[in-house]
C-alpha positions in Angstrom: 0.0 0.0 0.0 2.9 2.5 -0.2 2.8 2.8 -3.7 -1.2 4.6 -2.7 0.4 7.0 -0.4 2.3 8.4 -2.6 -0.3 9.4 -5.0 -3.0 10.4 -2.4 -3.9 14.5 -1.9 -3.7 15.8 1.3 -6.6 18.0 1.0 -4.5 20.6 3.4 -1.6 20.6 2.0 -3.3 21.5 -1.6 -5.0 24.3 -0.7 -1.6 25.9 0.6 0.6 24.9 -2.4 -2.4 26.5 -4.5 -2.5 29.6 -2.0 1.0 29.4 -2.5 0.7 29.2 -6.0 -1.8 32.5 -6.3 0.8 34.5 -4.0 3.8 33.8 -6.2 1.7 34.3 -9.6 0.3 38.0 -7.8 3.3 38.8 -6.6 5.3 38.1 -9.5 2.4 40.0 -11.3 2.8 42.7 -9.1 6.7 43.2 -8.7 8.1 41.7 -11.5 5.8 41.7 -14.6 4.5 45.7 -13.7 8.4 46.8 -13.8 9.3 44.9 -17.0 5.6 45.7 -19.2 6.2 49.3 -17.7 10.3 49.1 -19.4 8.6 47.4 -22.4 5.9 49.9 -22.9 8.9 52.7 -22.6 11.2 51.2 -24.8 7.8 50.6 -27.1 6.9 54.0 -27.3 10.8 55.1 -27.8 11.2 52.6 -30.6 7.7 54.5 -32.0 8.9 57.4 -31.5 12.8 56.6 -33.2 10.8 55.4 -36.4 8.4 58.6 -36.1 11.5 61.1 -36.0 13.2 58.7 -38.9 10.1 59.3 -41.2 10.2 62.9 -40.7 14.1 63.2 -41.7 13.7 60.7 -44.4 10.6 62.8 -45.2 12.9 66.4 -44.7 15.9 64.5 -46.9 13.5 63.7 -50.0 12.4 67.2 -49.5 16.1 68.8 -49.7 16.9 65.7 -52.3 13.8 67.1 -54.6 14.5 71.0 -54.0 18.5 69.7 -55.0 17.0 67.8 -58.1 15.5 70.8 -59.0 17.7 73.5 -58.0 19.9 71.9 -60.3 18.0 71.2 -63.3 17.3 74.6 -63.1 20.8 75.5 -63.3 21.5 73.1 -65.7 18.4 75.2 -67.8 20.2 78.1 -66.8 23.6 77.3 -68.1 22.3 76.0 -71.3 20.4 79.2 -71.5 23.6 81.3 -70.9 25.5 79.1 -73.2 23.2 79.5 -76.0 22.9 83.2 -75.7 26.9 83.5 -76.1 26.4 81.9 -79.1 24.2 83.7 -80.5 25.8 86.8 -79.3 29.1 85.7 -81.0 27.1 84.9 -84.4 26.0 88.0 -84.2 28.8 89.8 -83.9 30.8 87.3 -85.9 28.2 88.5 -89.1 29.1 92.1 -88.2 32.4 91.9 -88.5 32.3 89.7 -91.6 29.8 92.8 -93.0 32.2 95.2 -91.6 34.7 93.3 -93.2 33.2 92.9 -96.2 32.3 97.1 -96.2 36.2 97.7 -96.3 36.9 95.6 -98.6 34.5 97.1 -101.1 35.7 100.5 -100.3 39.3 99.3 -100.7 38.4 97.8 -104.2 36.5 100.9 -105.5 39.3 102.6 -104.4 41.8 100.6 -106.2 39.3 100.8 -109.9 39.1 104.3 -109.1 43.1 105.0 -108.8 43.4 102.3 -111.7 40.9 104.2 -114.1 43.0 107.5 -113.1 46.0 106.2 -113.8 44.9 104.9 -117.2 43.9 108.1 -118.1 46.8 109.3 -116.9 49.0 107.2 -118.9 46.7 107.5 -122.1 47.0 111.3 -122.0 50.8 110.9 -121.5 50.3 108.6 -124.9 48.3 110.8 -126.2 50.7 113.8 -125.9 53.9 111.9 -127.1 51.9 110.3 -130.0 51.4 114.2 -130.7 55.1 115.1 -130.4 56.0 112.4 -132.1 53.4 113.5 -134.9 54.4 117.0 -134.6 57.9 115.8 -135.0 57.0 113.6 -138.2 55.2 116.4 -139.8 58.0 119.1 -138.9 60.3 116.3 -141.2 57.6 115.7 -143.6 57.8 119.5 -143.9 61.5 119.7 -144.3 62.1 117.4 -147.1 60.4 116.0 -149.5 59.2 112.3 -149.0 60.4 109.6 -150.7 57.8 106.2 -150.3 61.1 104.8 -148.9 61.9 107.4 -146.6 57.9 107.4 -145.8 57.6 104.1 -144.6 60.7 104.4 -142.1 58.9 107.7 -140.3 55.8 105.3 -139.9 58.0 102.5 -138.8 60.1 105.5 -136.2 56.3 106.5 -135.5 55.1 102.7 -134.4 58.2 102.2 -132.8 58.6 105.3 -130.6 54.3 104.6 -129.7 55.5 101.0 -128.7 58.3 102.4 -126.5 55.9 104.7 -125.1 53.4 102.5 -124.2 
């Protein structure tokens, strides 16, 4: 009968191990679990908080990221704009020089026809007058002797040749 004792409930000594058993679980409940849900809940609402502040500067850095993006394409925009205005203004005053160019060169040219047609009138009257000379001095011969067709021929031939040196 041994092996029954060791299985049998003593009614008493129940009730206090469950008494027991309710005092440990409220006290436990009481001192320990209070302490460590109250650290939880603190290091809960910290952790909350931590991802709350995070959001906002992620939040704050896509901000300043899309005010850069655009701050810069901007710039970009305004560099191109620059860029194609100093262009433009170097066409511009590329074709003015070319026309300026251009202006000088024409006046330089008429210049040049007009000095050329004076000096070819020049030398035409300086042809004309020692073709007249030369006449002058034909006809002052022709006047002092009489004029063989031999002799004739040579004062044309003197005439041509003189005009051809003059020329």
């Amino acid at each position: 009968m041994e092996s029954q004792q060791l299985v049998t409930i003593i009614p008493w000594t129940f009730i206090a191990q469950i008494l027991n058993l309710f005092i440990q679980v409220y006290l436990i409940k009481r001192f320990l679990f209070k302490p460590i849900n109250e650290v939880l809940k603190k290091r809960q609402e910290a952790a909350d908080k931590d991802i709350q502040e995070a959001k906002k500067a992620k939040e704050a850095a896509e901000a300043v990221k899309t005010e850069y993006e655009t701050s810069m394409s901007d710039a970009r925009g305004e560099a191109n704009r620059i860029i194609e205005d100093a262009k433009k203004d170097a066409n511009l005053r590329a074709e003015e020089l070319i026309k300026e160019a251009e202006q000088h060169a024409s006046s330089i040219k008429a210049k040049a026809e007009e000095d050329i047609r004076l000096e070819r009138k020049k030398a035409l009257n300086e042809v004309k007058d020692e073709i007249g000379s030369i006449a002058m001095d034909i006809a002052g011969k022709v006047v002092e002797k009489e004029i063989h067709e031999d002799e004739h021929k040579a004062l044309i031939d003197e005439f041509l040749q003189n005009v051809e040196e003059a020329s």
